[in-house]
matplotlib code that plots the C-alpha trace (Angstrom):
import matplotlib.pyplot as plt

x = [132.7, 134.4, 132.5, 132.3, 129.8, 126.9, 125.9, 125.8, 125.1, 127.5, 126.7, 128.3, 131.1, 129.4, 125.5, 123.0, 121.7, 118.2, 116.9, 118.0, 115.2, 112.1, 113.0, 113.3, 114.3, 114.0, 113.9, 110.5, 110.1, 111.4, 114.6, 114.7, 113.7, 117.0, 119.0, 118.1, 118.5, 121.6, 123.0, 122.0, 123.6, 126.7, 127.2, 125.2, 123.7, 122.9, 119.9, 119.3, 115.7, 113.6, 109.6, 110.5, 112.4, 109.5, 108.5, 106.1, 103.1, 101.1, 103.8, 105.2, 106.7, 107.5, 111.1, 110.4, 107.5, 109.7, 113.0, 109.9, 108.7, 112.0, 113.2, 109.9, 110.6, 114.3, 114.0, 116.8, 117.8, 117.4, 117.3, 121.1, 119.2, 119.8, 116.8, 117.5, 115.2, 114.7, 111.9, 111.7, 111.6, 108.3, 106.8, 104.7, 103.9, 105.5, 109.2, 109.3, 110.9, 110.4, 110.7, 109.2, 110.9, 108.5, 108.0, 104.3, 105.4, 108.5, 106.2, 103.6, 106.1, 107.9, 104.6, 103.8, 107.2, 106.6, 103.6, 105.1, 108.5, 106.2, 108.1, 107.3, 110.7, 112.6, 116.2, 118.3, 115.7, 117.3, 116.5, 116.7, 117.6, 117.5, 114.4, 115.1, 111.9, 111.7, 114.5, 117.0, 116.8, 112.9, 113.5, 116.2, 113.9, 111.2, 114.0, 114.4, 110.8, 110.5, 113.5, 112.2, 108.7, 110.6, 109.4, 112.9, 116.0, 118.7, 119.0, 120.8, 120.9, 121.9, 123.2, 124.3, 127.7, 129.5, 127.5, 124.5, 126.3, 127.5, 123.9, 122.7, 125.1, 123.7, 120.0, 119.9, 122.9, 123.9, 120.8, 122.5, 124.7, 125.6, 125.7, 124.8, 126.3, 127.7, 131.0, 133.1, 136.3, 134.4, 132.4, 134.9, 133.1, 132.4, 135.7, 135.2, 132.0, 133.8, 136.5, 134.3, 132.7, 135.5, 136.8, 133.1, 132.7, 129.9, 129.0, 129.6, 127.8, 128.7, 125.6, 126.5, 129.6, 130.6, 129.6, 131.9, 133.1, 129.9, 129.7, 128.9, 131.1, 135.2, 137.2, 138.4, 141.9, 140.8, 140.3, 143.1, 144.6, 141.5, 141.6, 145.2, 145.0, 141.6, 144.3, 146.8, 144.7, 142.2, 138.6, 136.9, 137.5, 134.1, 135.6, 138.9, 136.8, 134.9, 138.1, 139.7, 136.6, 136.7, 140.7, 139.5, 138.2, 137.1, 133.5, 133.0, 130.5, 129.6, 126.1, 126.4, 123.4, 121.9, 119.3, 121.0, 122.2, 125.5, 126.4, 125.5, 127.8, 130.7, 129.9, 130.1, 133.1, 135.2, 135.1, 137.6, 139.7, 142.5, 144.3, 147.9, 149.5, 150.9, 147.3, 145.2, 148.1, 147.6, 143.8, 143.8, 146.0, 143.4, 141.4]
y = [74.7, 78.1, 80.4, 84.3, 87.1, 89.0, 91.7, 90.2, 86.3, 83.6, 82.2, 79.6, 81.1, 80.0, 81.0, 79.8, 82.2, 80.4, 82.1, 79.5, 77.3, 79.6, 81.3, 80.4, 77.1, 76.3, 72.6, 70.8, 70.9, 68.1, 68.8, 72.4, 71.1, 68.3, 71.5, 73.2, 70.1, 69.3, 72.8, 72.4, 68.7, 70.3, 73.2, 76.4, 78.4, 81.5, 81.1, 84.6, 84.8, 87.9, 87.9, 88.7, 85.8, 83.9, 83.0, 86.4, 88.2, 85.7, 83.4, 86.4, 85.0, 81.5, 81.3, 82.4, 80.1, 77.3, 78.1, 77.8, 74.4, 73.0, 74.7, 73.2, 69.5, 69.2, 67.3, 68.6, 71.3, 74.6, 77.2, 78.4, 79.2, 83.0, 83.6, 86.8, 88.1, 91.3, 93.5, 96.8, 94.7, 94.0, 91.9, 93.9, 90.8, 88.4, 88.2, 91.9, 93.5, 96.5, 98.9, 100.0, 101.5, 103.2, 103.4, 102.1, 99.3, 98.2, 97.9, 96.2, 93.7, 92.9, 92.1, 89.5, 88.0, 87.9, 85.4, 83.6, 82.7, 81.5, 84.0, 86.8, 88.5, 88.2, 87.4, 89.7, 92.1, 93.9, 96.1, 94.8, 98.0, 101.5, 103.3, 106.0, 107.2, 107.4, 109.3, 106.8, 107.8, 107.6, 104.0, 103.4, 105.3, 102.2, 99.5, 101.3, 101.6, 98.1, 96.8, 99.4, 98.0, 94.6, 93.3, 92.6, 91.5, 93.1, 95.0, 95.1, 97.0, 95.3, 96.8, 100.1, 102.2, 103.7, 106.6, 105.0, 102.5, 105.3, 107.2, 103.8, 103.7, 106.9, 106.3, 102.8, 102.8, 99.5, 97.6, 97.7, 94.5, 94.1, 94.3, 92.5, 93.7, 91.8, 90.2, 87.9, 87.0, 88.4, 91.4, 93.2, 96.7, 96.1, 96.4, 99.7, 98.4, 95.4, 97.6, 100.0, 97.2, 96.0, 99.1, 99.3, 96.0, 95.4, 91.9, 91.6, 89.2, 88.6, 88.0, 85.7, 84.7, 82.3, 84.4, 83.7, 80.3, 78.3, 74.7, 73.0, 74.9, 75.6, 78.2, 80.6, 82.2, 84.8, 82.8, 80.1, 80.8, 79.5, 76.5, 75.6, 75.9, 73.6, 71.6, 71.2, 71.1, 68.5, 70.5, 72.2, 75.8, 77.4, 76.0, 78.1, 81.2, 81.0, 80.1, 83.7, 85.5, 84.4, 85.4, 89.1, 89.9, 88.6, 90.4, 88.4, 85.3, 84.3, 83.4, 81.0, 80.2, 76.4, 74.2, 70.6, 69.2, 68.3, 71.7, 73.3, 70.4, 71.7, 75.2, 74.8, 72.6, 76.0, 76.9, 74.7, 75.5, 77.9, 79.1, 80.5, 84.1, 82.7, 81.7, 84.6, 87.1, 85.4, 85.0, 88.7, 89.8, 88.4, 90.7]
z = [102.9, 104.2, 105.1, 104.7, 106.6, 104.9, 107.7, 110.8, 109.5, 108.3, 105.1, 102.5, 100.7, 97.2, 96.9, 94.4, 92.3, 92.0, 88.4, 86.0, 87.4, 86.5, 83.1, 79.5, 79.2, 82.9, 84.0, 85.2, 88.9, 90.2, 88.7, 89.9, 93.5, 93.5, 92.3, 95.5, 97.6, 96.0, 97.0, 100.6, 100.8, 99.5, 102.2, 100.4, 102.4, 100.7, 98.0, 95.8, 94.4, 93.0, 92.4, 88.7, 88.3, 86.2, 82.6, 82.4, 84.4, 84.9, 86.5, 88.9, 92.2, 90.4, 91.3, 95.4, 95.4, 94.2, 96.4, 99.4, 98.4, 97.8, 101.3, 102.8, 101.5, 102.1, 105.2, 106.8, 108.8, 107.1, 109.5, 108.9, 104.7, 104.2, 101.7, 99.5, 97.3, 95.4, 94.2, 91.8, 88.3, 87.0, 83.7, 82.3, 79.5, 77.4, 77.9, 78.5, 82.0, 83.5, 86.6, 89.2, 92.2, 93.8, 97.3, 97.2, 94.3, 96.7, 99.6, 97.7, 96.5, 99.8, 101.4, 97.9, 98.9, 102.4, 101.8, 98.8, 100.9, 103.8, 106.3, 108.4, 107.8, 104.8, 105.5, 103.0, 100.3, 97.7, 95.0, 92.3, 89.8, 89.8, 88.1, 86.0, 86.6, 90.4, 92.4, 94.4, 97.2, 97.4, 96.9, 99.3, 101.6, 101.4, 101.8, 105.3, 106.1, 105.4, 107.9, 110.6, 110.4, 110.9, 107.3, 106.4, 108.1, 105.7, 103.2, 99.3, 96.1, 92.8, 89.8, 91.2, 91.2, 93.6, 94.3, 94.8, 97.3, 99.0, 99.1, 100.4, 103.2, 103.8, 103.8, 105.3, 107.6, 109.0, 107.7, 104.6, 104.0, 100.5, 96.8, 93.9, 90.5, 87.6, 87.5, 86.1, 83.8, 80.8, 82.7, 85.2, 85.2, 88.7, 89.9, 91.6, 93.3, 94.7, 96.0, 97.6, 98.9, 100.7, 101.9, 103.6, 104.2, 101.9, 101.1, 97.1, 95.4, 92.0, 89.6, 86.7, 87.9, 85.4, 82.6, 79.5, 80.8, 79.6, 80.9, 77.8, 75.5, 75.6, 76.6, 73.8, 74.0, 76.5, 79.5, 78.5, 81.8, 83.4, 81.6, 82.0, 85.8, 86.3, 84.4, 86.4, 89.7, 88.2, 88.7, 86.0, 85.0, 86.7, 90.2, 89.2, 88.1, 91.1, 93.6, 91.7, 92.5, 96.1, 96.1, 95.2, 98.5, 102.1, 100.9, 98.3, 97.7, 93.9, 93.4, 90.3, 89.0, 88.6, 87.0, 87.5, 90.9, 89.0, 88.1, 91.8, 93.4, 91.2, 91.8, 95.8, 96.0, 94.4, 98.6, 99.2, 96.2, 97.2, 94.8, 94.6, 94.2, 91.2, 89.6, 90.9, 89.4, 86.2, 86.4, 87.3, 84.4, 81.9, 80.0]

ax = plt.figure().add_subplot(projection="3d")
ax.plot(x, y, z, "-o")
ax.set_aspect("equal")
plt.show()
């Protein structure tokens, strides 16, 4: 698998986004715990978590407790694992979410995730989304407390625009590393952010990556390109989708998200697909 930088560390060039395995409709455990081995077996090295990613309250932390047991049981070598997690969501009950991006709520939570991922640093934190409620920079300001005190390696936002990745370049320098915002062939909002990104040299991890090209279903008339080209090169159209993504820019490193082994192997072999001018013009053009 080729590889691409996130700060300072060398990771996989395709990511698993890990949430698929601890919400709604997640798979039992040992299923969720093959998906993670799978990944590793196939070259990932770059698992994204978040202490909200759970069924409700009363299961907070499921998906970073999982991503530690399946990390702990691999039997291999997993010291080259970037680990990134997130904190500033919260689930209040039910299926509800909320936020909290206070300092004293982001401290609290990286110290929860500290102990639930078994580490004494955590590798890459994020925050997970702006709060309305408490002024960004206040939270920004706790993401740099937290690497100064050593409690985090690295730092991310997710879901933020171009001023506020500018106001974090600001506020936590060069322990900021990347960004995490929505993208794919159906959701390309994030264009400016992934530009910015690479004009900073930003690591830009697309969330939902394959979003609109579902793997059960077909492709409607909007992503035909997508579908004519795994065609012709004999893969399936999420390797093509992620291949484009990886096309956009040298910052760039998807983060699909998985529940099956089968669908994670697919996922990372898109590394190794490099796709022409031809094809990215035309994935490009589609809209």
């Amino acid at each position: 698998m080729q590889h691409r930088r996130i700060g300072p560390v060398e990771v996989g060039a395709i990511g698993l986004g890990a949430m698929p395995m601890s919400v709604a409709g997640r798979p039992e455990a040992d299923r969720a715990v093959r998906t993670v081995h799978a990944a590793l077996d196939a070259g990932v090295t770059l698992i994204d978590t978040a202490d909200a990613y759970a069924l409700g309250a009363d299961d907070f932390g499921h998906n970073e407790s999982l991503v530690a047991h399946a990390l702990a049981t691999y039997g291999g070598d997993t010291s080259g694992v970037l680990v990134a997690t997130k904190g500033g969501h919260t689930r209040p009950g039910g299926d509800a979410w909320a936020l909290d991006g206070s300092p004293a709520h982001l401290r609290a939570a990286c110290e929860a995730s500290l102990t639930r991922l078994g580490v004494d640093a955590i590798g890459l934190y994020q925050f997970h989304r702006p709060d309305p409620q408490v002024p960004y920079a206040d939270s920004l300001g706790a993401l740099r407390e937290l690497a100064d005190a050593g409690k985090i390696r690295m730092a991310g936002i997710s879901n933020a625009d171009p001023d506020q990745i500018r106001q974090a370049r600001e506020i936590l320098g060069d322990h900021l590393v990347s960004v995490q915002n929505q993208f794919s062939p159906a959701y390309r909002d994030s264009e400016p952010e992934l530009r910015l990104c690479a004009e900073l040299g930003l690591a830009f991890l697309p969330w939902s990556p394959l979003g609109g090209i579902g793997r059960a279903g077909g492709l409607g008339d909007r992503f035909a390109p997508f579908a004519r080209i795994a065609e012709e090169r004999g893969v399936s159209p999420q390797q093509v989708c992620l291949a484009w993504q990886l096309a956009l820019a040298p910052v760039v490193v998807p983060i699909p998200g998985a529940s099956r082994p089968e669908t994670i192997r697919d996922s990372a072999a898109a590394a190794d697909l490099v796709l022409d001018e031809r094809e990215i013009a035309a994935l490009s053009a589609t809209n």
